[in-house]
N, C-alpha and C positions, 0 to 999 in steps of 0.2 A: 698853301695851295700851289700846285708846280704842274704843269705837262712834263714829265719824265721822262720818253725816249716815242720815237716809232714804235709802235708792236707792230702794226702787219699794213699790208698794202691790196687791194682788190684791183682785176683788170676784169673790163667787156672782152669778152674774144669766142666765137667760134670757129676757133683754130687750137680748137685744146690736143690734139695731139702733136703739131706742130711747140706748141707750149712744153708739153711733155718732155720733149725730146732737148728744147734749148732749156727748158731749168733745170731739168734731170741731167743731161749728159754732160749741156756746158756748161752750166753756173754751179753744180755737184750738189746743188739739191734734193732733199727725199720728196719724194712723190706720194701723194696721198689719194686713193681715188673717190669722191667725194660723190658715188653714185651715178655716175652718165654725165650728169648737167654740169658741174663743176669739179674743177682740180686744185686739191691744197696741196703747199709746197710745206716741208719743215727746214730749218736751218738752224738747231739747235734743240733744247729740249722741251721748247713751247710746242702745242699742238697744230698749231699753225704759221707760220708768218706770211705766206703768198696765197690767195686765193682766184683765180680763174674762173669766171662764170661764164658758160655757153648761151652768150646774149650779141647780139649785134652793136656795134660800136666802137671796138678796135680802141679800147682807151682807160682811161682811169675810171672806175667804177667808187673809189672811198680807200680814204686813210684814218689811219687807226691810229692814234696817240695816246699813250699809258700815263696815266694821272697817277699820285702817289697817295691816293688816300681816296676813301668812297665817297665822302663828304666833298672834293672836290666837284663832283659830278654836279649836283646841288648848286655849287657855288659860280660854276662856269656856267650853268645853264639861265642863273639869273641875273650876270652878269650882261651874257648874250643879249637877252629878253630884256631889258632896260637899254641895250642899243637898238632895239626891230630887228634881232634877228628871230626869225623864228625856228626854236629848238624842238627837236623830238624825243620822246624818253623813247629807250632803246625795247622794244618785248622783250617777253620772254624767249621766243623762239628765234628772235634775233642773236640773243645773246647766245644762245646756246650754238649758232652756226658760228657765230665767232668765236667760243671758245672760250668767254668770259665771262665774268659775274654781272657786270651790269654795265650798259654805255646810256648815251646821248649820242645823235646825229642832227647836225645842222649845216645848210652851206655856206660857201665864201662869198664874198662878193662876187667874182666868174661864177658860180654853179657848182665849184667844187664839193665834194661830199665829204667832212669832216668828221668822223668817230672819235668821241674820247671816250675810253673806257678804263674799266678798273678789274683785277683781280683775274688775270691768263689764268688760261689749266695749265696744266704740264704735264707732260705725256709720260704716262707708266713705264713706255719701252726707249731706250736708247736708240741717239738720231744717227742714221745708216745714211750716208750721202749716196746723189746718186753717181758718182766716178769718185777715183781714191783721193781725198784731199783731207787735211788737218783739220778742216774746220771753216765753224765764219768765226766776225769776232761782232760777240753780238752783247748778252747779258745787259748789264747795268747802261750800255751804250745801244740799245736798242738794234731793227733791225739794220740799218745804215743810213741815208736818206732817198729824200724825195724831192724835186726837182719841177716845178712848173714854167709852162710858156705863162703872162703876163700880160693882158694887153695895157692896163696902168698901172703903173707899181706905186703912185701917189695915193689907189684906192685903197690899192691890196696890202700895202705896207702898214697899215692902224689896223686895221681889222689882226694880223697876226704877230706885230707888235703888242699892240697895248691891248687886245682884248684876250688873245691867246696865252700873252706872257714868252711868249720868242721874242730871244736874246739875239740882237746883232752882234756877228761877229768880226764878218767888214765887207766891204762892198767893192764895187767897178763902177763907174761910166762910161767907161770906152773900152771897145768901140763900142757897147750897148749897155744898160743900165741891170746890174749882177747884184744880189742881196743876200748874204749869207746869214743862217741861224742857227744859234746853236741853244740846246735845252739840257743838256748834258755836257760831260769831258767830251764827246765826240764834236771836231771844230765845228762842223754843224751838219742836223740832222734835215734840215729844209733849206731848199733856197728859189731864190724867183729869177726867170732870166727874162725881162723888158723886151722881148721880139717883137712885140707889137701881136704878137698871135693867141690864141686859149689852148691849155690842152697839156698833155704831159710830154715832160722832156727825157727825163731820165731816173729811173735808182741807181741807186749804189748799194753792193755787195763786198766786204769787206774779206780778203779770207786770211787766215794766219800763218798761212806760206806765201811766199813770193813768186815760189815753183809752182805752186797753184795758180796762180793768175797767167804763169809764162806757159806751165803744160795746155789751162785753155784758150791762150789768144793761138798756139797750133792748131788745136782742134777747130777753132773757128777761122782760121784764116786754108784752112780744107774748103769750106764754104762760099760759094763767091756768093760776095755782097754781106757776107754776113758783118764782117769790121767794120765799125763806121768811123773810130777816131784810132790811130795807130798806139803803139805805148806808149806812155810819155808820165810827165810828174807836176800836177799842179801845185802853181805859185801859194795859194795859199793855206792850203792843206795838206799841203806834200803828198799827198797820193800818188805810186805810182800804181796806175792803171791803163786799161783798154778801155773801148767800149765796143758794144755788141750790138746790130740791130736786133731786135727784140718781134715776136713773130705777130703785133700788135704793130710795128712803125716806129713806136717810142723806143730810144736807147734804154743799154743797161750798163752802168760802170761795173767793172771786175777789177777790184781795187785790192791796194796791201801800203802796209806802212801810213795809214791816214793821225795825221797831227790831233793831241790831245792838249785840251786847254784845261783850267782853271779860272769857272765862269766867274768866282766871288773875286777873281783881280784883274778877269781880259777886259782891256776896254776896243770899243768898237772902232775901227779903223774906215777910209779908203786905199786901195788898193792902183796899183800906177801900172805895175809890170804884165800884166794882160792873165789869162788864163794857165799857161801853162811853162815851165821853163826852157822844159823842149816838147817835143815828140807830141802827142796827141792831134797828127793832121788828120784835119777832116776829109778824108776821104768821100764824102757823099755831096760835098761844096762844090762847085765847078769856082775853077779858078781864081776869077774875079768875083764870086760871088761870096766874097768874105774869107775863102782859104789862102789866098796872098797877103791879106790885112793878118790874120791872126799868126801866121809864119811867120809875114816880118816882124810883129812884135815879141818873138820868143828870138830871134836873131838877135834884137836890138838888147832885149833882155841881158842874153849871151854877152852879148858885148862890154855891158855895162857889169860884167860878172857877179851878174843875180844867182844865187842858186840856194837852196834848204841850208840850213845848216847842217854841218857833218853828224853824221849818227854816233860820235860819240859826246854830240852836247845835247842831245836829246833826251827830254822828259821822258820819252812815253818809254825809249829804250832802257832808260835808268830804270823805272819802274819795270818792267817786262825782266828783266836782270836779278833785281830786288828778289820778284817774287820766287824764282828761280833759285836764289841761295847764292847768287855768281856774282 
């Protein structure tokens, strides 16, 4: 029994054309128009991964997590049900708007709306982005991740721990309490940030250019306000990415080069050197209100000469190589 990767993400927003235009233009998206009320995005050859409903709430609507077998359904669901959570079996007509064979929905301790489900379509016709880019990197590594505000991570860390079967991959304390997981090779496809707040913080889109991520942080830095963290490369995933205000409130990472583990021998760490090695300022911080705390500890980082290892002792690059014949 395994959660297997992200398949898709749902947003509240009546601002779908607004949507339109940042996951079509910026994030190279295909656009799917899902009749008036809602917009499905593709990013590969599933028939969905982003769904938009014209509903009031400006927020996270349900996450969808790909289980590796039908019978998991079953078994998570009784799992649930012996802790009080109360599980929903998925309709018919539910399943069919998502695109798969059969889910469950139940929430988190916050209200979050949790999907698991089994058995994606996949779409007849080949995925057309919406501006010219390589690709996401998606497959076996699902759609990228997903990202929550926390108001207790004491509550929320069992429930997606030991009930979901999310693998720690490693954490932060400081300056606020960060919880990575991972469910696949991707270093992790969830994580929680301890703000003290509820609500979504961010995805992450992965894409397999690097020119990708640099021709859209142009396009989005045309936009004022639209950047909200500058480029930069996280400490523990190595991502180099941007991020994007998103037409919702919630960030979106526009990511490349994200680290690949091997869950049967990572073990879970904490983590000392802060968020980021350089670059990603918060630009939407005022000053003192946390962007000089996070600057200084990528300075200090600096200093103490943290940084990824070189890409030629990398796993993920060795592999990428490999399959290439090089």
């Amino acid at each position: 029994m395994a959660i297997s990767a992200l398949g898709y993400l749902g947003v509240r927003s009546d601002k779908l054309e607004d949507w339109s235009d940042f996951a079509g233009r910026l994030l190279g998206m295909q656009k799917i128009d899902r009749g008036g009320k809602a917009l499905a995005f593709r990013m590969d050859d599933r028939m969905q991964r982003l769904l938009v409903s014209d509903e009031p709430g400006e927020t996270l609507a349900f996450m969808g997590w790909e289980v590796a077998r039908k019978s998991d359904l079953q078994t998570y669901a009784a799992r649930l049900d012996a802790a009080g959570v109360l599980v929903h079996p998925g309709s018919r007509e539910l399943a069919d708007r998502r695109f798969v064979a059969d889910l469950i929905w139940f929430e988190d301790p916050m209200g979050n709306r949790v999907e698991l489900f089994h058995g994606p379509m996949i779409a007849s016709d080949p995925f057309v982005p919406g501006r010219p880019i390589d690709g996401f990197n998606t497959g076996p590594l699902g759609m990228g991740h997903a990202v929550l505000h926390v108001k207790d991570i004491d509550v929320m860390l069992p429930f997606y721990r030991d009930l979901l079967d999310f693998h720690v991959s490693d954490y932060g304390l400081v300056p606020y309490g960060l919880y990575f997981f991972h469910v696949n090779n991707r270093h992790h496809s969830f994580a929680m940030v301890g703000s003290g707040q509820a609500g979504f913080h961010h995805f992450m889109v992965e894409f397999l250019n690097l020119d990708d991520v640099g021709q859209g942080y142009d396009l989005a830095q045309l936009e004022e306000g639209r950047v909200a963290y500058t480029l930069g490369r996280h400490t523990n995933d190595y991502m180099t990415s941007y991020y994007a205000h998103s037409p919702s409130g919630f960030f979106v990472e526009n990511g490349w080069g994200g680290r690949q583990i091997d869950p049967a021998t990572w073990q879970p760490h904490e983590t000392h050197d802060g968020p980021s090695f350089w670059g990603h300022e918060r630009l939407y911080l005022p000053e003192e209100g946390g962007r000089k705390r996070l600057r200084d500890m990528r300075l200090e980082a600096a200093e103490r000469g943290r940084r990824a290892p070189p890409m030629a002792d990398c796993p993920w690059l060795y592999g990428e190589l490999a399959k290439q014949g090089r």
